[in-house]
Residue frames as a rotation matrix with the C-alpha (Angstrom) as fourth column:
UNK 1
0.595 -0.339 0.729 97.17
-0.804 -0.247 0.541 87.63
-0.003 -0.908 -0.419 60.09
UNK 2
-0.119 -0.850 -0.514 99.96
-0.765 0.408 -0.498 85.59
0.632 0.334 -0.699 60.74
UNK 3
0.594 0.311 -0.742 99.76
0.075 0.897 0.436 82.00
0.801 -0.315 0.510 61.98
UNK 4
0.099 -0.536 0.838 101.42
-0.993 -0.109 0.048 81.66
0.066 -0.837 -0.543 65.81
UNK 5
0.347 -0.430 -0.834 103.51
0.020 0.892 -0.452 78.93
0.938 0.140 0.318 66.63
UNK 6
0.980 0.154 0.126 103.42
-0.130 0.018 0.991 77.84
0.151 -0.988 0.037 70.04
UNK 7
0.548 -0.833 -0.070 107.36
0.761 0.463 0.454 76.16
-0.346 -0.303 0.888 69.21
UNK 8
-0.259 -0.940 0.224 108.54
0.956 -0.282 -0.077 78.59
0.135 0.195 0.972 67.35
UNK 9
-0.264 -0.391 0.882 107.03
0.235 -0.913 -0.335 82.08
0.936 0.119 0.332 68.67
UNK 10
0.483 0.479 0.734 106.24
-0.572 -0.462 0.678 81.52
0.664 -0.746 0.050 72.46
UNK 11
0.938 -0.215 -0.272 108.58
0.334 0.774 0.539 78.91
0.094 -0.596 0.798 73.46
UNK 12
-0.382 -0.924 0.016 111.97
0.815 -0.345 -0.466 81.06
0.436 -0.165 0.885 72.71
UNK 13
-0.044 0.152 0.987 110.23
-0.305 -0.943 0.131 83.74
0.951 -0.296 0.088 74.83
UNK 14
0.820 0.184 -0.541 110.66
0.424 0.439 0.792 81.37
0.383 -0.880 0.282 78.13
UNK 15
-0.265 -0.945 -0.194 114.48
0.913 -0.181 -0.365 83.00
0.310 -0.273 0.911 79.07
UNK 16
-0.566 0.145 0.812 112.63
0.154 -0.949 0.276 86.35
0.810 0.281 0.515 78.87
UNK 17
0.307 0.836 -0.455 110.24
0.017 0.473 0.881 85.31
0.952 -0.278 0.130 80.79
UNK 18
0.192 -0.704 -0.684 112.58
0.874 0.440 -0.207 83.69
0.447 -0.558 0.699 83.32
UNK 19
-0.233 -0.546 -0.805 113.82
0.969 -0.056 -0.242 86.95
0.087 -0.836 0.542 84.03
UNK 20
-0.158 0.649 0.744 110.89
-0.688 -0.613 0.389 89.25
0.709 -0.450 0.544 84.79
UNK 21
0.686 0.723 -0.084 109.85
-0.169 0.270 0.948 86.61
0.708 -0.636 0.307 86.95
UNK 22
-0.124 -0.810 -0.572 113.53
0.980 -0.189 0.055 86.32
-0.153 -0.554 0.818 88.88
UNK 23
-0.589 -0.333 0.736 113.33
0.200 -0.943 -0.267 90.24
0.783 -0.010 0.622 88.69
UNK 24
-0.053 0.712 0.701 110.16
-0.705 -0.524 0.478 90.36
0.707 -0.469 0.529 90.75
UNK 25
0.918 0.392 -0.059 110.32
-0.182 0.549 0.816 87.13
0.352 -0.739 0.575 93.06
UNK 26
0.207 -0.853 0.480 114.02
-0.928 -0.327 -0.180 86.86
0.311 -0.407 -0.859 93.49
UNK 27
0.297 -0.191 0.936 113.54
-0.573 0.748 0.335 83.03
-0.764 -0.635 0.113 93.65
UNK 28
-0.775 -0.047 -0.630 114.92
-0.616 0.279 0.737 80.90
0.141 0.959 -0.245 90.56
UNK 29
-0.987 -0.061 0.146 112.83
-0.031 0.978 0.204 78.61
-0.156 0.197 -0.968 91.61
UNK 30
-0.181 0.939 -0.292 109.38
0.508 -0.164 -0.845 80.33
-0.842 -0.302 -0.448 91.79
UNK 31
-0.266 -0.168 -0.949 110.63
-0.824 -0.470 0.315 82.27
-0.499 0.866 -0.013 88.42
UNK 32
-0.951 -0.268 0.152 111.02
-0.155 0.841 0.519 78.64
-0.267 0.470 -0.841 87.21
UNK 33
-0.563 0.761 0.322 107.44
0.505 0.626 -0.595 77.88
-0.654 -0.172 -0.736 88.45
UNK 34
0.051 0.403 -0.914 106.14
-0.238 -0.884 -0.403 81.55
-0.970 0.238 0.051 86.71
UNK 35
-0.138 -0.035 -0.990 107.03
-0.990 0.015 0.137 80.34
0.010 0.999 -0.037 83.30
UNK 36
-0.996 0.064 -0.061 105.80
0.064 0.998 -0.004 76.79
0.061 -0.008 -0.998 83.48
UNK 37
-0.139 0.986 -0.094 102.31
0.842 0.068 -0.536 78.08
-0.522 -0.154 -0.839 84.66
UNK 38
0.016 0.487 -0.873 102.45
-0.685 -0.631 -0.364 81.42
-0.728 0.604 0.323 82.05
UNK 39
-0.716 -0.634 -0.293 103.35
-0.653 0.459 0.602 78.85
-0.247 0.623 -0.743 79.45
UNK 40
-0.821 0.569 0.041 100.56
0.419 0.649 -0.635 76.62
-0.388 -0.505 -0.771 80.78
UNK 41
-0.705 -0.154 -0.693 98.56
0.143 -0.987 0.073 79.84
-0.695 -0.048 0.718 80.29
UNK 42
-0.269 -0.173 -0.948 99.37
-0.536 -0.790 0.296 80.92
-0.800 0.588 0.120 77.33
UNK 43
-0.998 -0.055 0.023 98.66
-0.026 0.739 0.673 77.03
-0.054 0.671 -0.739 75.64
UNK 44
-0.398 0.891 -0.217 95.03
0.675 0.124 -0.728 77.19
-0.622 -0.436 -0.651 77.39
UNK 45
-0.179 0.039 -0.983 94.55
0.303 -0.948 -0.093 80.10
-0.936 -0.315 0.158 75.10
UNK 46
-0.662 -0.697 0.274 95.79
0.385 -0.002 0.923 78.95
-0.643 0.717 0.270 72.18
UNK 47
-0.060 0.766 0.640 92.01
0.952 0.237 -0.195 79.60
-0.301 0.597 -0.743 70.54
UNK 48
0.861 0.365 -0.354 92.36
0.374 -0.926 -0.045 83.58
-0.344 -0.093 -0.934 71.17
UNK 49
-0.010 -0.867 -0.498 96.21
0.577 -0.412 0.705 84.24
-0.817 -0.280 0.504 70.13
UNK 50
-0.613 -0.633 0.473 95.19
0.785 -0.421 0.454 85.52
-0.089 0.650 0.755 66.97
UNK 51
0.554 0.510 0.658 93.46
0.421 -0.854 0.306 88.25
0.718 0.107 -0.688 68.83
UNK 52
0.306 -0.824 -0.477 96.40
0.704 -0.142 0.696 89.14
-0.641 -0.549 0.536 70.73
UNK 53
0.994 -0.102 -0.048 97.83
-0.098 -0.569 -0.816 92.20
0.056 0.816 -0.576 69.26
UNK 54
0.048 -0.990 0.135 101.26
-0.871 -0.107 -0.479 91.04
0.488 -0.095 -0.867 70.75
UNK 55
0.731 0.272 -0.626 101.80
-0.036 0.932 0.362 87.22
0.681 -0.242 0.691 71.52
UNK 56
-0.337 -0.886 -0.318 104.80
0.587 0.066 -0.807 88.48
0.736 -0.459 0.498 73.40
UNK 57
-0.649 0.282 0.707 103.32
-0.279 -0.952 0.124 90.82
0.708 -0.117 0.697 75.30
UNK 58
0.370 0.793 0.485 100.72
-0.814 0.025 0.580 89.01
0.448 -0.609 0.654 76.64
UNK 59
0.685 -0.262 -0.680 103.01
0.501 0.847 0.177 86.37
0.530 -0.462 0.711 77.87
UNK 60
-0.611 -0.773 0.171 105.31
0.222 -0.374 -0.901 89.14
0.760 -0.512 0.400 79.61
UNK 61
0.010 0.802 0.597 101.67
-0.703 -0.419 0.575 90.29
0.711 -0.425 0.560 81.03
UNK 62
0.555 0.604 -0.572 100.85
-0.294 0.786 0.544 86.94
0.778 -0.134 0.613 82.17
UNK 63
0.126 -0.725 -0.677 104.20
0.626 0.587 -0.513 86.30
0.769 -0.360 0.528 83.78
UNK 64
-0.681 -0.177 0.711 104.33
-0.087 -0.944 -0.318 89.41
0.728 -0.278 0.627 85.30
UNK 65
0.310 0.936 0.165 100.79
-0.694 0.105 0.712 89.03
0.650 -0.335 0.682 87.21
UNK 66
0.484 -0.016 -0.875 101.66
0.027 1.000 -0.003 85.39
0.875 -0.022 0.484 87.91
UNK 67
-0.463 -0.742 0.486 105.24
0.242 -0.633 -0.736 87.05
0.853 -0.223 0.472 89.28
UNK 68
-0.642 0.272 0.717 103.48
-0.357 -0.933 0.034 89.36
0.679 -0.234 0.696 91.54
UNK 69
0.485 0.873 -0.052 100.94
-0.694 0.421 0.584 87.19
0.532 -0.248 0.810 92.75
UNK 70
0.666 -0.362 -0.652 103.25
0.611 0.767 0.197 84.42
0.429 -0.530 0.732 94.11
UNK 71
-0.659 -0.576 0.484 105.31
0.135 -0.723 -0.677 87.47
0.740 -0.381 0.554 95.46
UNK 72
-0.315 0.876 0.367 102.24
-0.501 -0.481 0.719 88.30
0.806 0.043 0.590 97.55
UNK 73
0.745 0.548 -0.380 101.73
-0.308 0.788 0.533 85.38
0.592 -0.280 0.756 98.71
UNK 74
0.261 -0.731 -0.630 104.86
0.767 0.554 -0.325 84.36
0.586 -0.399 0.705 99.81
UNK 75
-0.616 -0.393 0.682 105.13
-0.187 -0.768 -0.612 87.82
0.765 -0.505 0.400 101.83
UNK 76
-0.125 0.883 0.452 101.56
-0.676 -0.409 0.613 87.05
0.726 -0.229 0.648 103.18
UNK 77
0.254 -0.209 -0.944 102.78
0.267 0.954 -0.139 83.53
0.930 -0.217 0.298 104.61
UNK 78
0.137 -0.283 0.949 102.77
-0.943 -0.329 0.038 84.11
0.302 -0.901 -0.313 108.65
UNK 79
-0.428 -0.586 -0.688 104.44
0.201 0.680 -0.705 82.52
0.881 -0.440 -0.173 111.20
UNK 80
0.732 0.625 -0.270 102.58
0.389 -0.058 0.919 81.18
0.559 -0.779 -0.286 114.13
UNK 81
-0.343 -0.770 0.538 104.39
-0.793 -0.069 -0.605 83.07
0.503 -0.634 -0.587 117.03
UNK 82
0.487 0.366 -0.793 103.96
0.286 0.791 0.541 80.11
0.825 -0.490 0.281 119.38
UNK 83
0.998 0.060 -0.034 105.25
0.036 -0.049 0.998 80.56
0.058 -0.997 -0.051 123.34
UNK 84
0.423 -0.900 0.108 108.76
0.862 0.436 0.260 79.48
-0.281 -0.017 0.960 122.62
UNK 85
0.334 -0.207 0.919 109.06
0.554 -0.746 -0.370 82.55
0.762 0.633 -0.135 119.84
UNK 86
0.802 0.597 0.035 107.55
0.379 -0.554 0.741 84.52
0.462 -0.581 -0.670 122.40
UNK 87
0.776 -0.568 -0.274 110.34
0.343 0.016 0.939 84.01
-0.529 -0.823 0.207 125.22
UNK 88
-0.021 -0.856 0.517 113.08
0.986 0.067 0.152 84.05
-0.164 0.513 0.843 122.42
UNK 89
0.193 0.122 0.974 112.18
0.447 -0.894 0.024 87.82
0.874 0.430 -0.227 121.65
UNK 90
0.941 0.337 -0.033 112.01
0.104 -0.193 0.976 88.22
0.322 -0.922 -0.217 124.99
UNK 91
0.540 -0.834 -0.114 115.65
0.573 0.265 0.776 87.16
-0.617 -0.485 0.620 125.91
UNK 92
0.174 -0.687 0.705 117.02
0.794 -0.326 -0.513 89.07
0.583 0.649 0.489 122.99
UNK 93
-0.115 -0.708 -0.697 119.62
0.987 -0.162 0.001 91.34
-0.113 -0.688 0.717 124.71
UNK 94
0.371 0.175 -0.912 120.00
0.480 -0.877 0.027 95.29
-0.795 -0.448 -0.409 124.67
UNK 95
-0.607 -0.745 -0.275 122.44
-0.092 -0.279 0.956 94.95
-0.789 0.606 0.101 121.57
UNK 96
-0.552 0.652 0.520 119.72
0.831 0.478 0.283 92.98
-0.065 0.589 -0.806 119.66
UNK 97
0.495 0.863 0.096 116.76
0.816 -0.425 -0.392 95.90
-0.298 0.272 -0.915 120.10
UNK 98
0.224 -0.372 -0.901 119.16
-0.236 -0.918 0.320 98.52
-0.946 0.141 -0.293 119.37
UNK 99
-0.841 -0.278 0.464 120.14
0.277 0.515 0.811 96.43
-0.464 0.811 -0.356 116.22
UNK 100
-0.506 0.522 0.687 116.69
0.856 0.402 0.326 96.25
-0.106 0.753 -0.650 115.34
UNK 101
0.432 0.307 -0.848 115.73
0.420 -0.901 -0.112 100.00
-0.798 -0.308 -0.518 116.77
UNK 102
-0.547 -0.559 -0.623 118.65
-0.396 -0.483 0.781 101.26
-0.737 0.674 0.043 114.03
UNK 103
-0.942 -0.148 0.303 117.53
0.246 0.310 0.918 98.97
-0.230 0.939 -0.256 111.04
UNK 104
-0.003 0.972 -0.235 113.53
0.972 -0.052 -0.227 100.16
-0.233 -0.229 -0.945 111.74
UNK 105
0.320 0.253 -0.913 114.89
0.310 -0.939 -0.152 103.68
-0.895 -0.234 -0.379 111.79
UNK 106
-0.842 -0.532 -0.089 117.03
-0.184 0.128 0.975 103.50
-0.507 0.837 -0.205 108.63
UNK 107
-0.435 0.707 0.557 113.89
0.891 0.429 0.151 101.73
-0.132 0.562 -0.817 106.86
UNK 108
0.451 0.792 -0.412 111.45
0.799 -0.564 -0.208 104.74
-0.397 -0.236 -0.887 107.75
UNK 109
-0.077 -0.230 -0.970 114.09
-0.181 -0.954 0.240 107.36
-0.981 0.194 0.032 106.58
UNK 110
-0.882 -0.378 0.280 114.56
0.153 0.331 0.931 105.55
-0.445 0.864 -0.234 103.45
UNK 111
-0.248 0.957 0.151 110.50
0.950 0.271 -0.156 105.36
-0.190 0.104 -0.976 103.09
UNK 112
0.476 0.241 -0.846 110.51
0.433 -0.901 -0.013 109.31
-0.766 -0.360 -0.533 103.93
UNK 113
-0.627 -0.663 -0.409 113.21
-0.262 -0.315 0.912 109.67
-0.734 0.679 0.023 100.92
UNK 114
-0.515 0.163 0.842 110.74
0.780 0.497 0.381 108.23
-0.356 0.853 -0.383 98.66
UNK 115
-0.874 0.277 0.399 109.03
0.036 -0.782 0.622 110.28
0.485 0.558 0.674 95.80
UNK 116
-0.754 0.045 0.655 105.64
-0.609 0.326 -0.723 111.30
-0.247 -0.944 -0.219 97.34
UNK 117
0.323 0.712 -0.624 103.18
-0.803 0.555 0.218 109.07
0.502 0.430 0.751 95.23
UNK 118
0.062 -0.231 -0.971 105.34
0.135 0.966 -0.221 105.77
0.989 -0.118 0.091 95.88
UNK 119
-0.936 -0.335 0.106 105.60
-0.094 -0.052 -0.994 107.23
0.339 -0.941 0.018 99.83
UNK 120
-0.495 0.762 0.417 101.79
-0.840 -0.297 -0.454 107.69
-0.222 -0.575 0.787 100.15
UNK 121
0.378 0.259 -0.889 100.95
-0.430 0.899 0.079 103.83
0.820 0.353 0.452 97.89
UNK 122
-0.654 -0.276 -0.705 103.55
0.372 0.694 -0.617 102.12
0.659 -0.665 -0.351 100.38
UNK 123
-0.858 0.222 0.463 102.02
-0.500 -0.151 -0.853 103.84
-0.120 -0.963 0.240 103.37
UNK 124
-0.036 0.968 -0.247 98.26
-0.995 -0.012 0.099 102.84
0.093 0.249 0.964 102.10
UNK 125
0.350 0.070 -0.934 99.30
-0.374 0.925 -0.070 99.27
0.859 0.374 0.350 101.09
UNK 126
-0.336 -0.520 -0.785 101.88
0.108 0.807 -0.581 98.19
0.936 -0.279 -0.215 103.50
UNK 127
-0.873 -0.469 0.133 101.07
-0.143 -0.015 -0.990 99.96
0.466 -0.883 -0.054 106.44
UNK 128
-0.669 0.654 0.354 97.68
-0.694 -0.379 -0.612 100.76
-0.266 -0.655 0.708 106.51
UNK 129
-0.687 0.307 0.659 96.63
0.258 0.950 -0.175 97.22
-0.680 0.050 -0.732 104.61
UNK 130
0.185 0.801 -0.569 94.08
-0.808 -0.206 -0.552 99.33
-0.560 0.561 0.609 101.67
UNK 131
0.024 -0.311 0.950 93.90
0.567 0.787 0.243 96.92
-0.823 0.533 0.195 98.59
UNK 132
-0.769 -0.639 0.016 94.89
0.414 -0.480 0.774 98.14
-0.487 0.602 0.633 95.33
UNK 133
0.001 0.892 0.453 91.67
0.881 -0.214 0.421 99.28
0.472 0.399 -0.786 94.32
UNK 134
0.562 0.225 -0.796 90.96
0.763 -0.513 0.393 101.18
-0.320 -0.828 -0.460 97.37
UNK 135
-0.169 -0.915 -0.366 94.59
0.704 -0.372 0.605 103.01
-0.690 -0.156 0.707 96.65
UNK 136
-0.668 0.101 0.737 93.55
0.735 -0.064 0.675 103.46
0.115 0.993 -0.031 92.63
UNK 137
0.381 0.911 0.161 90.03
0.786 -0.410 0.463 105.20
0.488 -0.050 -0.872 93.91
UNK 138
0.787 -0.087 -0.611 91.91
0.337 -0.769 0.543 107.53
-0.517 -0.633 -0.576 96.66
UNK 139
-0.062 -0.636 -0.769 94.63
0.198 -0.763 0.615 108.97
-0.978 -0.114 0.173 94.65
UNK 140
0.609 0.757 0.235 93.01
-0.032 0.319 -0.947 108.24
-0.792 0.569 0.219 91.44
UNK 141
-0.647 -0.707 -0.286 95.41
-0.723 0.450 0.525 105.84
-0.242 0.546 -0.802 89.30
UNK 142
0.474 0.548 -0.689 94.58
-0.670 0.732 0.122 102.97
0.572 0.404 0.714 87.88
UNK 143
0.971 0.077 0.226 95.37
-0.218 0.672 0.708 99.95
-0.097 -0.737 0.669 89.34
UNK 144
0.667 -0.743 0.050 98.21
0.686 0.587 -0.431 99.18
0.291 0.322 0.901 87.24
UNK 145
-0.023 -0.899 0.437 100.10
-0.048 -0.436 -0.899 102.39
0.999 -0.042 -0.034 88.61
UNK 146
0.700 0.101 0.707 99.66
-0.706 -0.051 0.706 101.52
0.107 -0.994 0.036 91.88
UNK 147
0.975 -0.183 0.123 100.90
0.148 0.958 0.246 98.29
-0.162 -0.221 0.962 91.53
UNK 148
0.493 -0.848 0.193 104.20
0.380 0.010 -0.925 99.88
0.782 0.530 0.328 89.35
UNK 149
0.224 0.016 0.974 104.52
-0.389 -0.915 0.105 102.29
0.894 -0.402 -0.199 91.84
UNK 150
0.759 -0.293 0.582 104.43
-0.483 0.346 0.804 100.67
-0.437 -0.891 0.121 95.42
UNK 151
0.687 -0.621 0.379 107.06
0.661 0.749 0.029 97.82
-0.301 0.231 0.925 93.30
UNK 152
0.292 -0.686 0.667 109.16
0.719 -0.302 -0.626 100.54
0.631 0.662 0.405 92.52
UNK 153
0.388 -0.099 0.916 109.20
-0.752 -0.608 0.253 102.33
0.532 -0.788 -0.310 96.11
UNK 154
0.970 0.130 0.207 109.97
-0.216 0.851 0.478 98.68
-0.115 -0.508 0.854 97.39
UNK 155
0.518 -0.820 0.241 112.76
0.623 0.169 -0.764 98.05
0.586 0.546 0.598 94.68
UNK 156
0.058 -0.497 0.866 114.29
-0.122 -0.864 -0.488 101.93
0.991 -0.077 -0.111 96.07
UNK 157
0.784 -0.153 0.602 114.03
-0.621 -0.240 0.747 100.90
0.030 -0.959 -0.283 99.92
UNK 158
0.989 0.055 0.140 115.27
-0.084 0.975 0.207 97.62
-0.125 -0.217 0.968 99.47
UNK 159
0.277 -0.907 0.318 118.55
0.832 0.060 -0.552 98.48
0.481 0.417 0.771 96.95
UNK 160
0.001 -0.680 0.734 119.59
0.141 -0.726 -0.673 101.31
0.990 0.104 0.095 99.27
UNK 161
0.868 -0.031 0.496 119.11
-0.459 0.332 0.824 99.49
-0.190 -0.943 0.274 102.53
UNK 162
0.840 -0.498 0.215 121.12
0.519 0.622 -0.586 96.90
0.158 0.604 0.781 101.01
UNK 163
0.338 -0.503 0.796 123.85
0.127 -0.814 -0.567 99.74
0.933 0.292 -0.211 100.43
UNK 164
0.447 0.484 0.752 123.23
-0.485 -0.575 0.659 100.61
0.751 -0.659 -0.022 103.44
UNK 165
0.841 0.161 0.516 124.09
-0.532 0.415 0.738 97.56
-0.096 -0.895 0.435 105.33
UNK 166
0.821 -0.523 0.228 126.64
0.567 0.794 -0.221 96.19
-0.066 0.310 0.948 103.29
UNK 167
0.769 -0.400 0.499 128.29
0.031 -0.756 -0.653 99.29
0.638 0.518 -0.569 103.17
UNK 168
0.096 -0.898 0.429 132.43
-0.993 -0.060 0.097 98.69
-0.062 -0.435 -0.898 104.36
UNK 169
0.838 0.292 0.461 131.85
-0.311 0.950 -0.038 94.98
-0.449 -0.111 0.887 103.75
């Protein structure tokens, strides 16, 4: 088996890296953080790479996960409503809930356009809160197509809301 080099076959795989993790968090700077801690990883490891059947591979894995996981989080991050909030919803005007009545209704058709696996994952996950297990066990996938799946019903609301709103811009 061939000897792995940390400089010369896992460091020129950080750009790659880079962008799965800017594909899936959309932040450079959390992408940034994703390859610094798969990297981090992937050194902690260094004892097992030459059971790795793919040293690339498992560092797209790793990012990917990582990815995903600080995606999660950073969706899961609530805001206290505090009293002020409160009043501020309140005061929003007739134009405002109709604003947000259209962009609510638009979402839901888009959701309804989806294929129906990725329509019944989003509904499970987002609306009804299952965890990806749960999802895996009731339509019986594995975890990992759940996960591809609901990120790929997300990707399809998002880029054709988008459209959507920008559309005459």
């Amino acid at each position: 088996m061939q000897e792995i080099s940390f400089r010369d076959d896992i460091l020129p795989l950080k750009d790659k890296l880079f962008r799965l993790a800017l594909r899936i968090t959309f932040d450079r700077a959390e992408a940034e953080d994703v390859v610094q801690d798969t990297m981090i990883r992937v050194w902690n490891k260094r004892e097992e790479w030459t059971q790795f059947g793919s040293i690339e591979a498992y560092c797209l894995t790793v990012a990917k996960n990582l990815a995903i996981d600080r995606s999660q989080k950073k969706e899961a991050q609530n805001v206290e409503l505090t009293p002020e909030m409160e009043e501020e919803s309140e005061a929003s005007g007739p134009y405002d809930q109709l604003i947000n009545n259209e962009r609510m209704s638009i979402i839901h058709r888009l959701i309804n356009e989806l294929p129906e696996k990725q329509r019944l994952i989003m509904q499970l996950r987002d609306i009804e809160g299952e965890s990806y297990k749960e999802i895996a066990k009731i339509l019986n996938l594995t975890e990992e197509q759940v996960k591809v799946n609901l990120f790929r019903a997300r990707q399809k609301v998002k880029q054709r809301y988008l459209e959507i709103d920008e559309y005459g811009l």
